[in-house]
N, C-alpha and C positions, 0 to 999 in steps of 0.2 A: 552761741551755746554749743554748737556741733564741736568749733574749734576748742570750745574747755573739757569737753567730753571726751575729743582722741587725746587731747595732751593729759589729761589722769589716766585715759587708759595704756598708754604708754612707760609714763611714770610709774606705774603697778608693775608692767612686764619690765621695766629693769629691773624695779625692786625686788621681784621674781626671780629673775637671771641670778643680780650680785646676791642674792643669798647660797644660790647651787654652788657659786664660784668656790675654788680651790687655788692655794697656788702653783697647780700645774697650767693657771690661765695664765697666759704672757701680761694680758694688760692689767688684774688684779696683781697678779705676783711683782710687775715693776714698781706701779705706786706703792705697796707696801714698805716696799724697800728702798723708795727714791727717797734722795736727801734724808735719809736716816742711818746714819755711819754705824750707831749699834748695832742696828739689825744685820746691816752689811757685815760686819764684824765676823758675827755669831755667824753666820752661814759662813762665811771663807773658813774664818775658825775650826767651823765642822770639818767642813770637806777636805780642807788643805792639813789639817790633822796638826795641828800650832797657834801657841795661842798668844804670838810676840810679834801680830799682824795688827796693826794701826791705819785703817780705813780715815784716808782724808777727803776724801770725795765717792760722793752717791749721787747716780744720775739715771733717770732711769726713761725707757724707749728714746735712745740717744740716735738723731739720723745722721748718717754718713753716707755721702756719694763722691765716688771716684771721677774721673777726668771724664770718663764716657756717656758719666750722667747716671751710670746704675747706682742703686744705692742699696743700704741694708741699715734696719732698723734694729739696734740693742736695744736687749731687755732692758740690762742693766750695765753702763758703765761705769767701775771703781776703780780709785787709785790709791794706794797707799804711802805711807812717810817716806817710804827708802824710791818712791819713781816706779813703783811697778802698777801696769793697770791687767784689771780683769773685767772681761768678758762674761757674764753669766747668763744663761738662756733656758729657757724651761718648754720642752717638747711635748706635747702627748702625740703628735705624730711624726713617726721614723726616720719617713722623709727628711724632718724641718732638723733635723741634728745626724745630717749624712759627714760623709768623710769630707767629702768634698764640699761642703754647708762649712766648715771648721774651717779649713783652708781658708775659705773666701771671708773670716768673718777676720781670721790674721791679717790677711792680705789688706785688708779694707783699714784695721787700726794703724798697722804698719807703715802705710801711704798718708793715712792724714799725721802722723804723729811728729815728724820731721818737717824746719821749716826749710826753703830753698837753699840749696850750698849748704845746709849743713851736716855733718859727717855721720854716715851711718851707724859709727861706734857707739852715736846716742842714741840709736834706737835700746826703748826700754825693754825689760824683762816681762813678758806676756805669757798672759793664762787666758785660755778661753774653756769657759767649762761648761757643761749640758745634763742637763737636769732632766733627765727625759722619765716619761712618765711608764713606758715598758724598758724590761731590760734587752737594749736593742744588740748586743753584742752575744745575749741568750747561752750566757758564763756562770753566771749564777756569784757573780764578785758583785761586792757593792760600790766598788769604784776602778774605772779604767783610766791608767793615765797613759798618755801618748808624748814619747819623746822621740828624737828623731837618733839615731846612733850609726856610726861607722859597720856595717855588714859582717869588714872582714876581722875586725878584734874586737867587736861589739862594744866600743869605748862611744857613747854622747858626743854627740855635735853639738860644742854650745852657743847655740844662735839663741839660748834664751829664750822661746818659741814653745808652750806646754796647753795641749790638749787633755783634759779632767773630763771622764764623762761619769756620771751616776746615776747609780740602775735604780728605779723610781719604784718597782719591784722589790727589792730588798728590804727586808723584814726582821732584821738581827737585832738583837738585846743591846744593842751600842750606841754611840751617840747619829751612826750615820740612817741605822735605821730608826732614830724616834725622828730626825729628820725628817725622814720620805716617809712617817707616819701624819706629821703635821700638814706636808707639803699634799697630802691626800684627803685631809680634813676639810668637809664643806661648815664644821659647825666649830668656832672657834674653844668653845666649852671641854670638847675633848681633846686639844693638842698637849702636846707633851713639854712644849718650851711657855713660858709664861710670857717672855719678850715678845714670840710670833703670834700667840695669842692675845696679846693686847692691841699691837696692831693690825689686826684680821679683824678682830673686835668692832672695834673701830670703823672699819670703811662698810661692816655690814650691819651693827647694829646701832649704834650713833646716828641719829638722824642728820648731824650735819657733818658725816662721816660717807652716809651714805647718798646725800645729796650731791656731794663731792665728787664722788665714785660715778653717779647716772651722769653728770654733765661732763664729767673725762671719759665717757665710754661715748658718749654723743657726739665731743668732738674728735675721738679717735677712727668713730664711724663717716664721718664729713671726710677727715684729713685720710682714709683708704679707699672711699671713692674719689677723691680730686686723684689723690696718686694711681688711681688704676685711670682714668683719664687724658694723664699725663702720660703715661707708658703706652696706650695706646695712641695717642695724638703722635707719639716721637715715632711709632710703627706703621702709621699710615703715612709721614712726612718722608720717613725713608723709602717707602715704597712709590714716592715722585708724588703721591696725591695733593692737590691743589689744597692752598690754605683754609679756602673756603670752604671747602669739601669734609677739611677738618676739623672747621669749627664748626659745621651746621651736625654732624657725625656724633659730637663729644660733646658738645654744649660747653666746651670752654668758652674763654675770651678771645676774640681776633689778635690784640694783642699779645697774648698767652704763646699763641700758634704762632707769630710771628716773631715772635723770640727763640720759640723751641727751635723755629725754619734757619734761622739765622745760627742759632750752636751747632746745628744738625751741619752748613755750609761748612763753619768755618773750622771742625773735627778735619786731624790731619790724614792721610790716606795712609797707612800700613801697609 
């Protein structure tokens, strides 16, 4: 009886939660928009200011880990008809959409994008863009884009490589502020696009919308405690500590630790 008792009242406080949610929340705002090309569409559409953009793939909290084992989790991975993919990310803090948070989130698609031997030429044309919920550049523009350029004739370097950030602040009569009007709305009823509003709709007032919504938040909460686990099992194994040390420490599996111990060995010395 006790055990039916915390699981309704659990079930209430998410129910609770995803109704405040906004899509300035990373894991509301990716299911919204995962696997759903439309939506995908209409936001690049807005931002990228063109509307001859053909979204063939939506994916959303996409992980990716480099050689060394770090990894980083996209909001949202798209690609379009013509090979280009985008990066989309939604901050309300500062930190999580820094200069250098951009770099690494290139840096991360750039490396898995190419398969062995083959030629850098094909690395694709990349946007990664941040949807931040202050305007953290404090300019008072509704959109920052960052390209990389030659110093001394101020002529583009075209490595194809494009940083978008957008001021979550912004409040203009146009398409980018009914955007980051929507993107600010906990109550789907008052958004401005009818597309975002039906899928907002959806995951907070649909019953099997929002049943959806509580068991993807449940296993995002499982899958960010195993991952903080992990990242500490790998910093206790680098610091010489005994496997066992590590597993009684973390409450992982022996075998877990003894896999991590074994990458950790066989990582080549720089």
């Amino acid at each position: 009886m006790k055990y039916s008792t915390d699981k309704e009242k659990r079930r209430k406080l998410l129910r609770e939660k995803i109704a405040k949610f906004c899509l300035f929340d990373d894991d509301f705002m990716s299911k919204v928009f995962e696997d759903d090309k439309e939506a995908t569409e209409y936001l690049l559409h807005t931002i990228l200011q063109r509307d001859d953009l053909e979204v063939t793939e939506s994916k959303g909290q996409v992980p990716i880990k480099n050689l060394q084992g770090r990894s980083v989790r996209l909001d949202i991975k798209a690609k379009d008809k013509s090979g280009k993919l985008y990066n989309i990310e939604v901050q309300r803090a500062d930190e999580g959409a820094s200069e250098k948070r951009a770099r690494h989130n290139i840096a991360m698609i750039d490396a898995n994008v190419l398969m062995p031997r083959e030629d850098v030429s094909n690395l694709p044309e990349t946007y990664v863009i941040f949807i931040t919920e202050h305007d953290i550049f404090k300019c008072g523009l509704p959109l920052y884009h960052i390209d990389r350029i030659i110093k001394e004739n101020n002529m583009t370097f075209q490595d194809e490589s494009h940083i978008i950030y957008v001021n979550g602040e912004y409040e203009g009569d146009d398409p980018i502020g009914d955007l980051m009007h929507d993107f600010a709305c906990a109550n789907p009823d008052e958004m401005r696009s009818k597309l975002l509003a039906e899928k907002t709709r959806y995951y907070k007032k649909d019953d099997k919308g929002v049943r959806r919504m509580s068991k993807i938040m449940e296993e995002f909460a499982i899958e960010e405690r195993t991952e903080a686990k992990l990242e500490a099992a790998q910093n206790m194994l680098m610091e010489n500590l005994p496997v066992e040390t590590v597993v009684r420490c973390t409450g992982l599996p022996l075998e877990t630790v003894q896999q991590l111990a074994e990458e950790i060995k066989a990582e080549p010395i720089v």
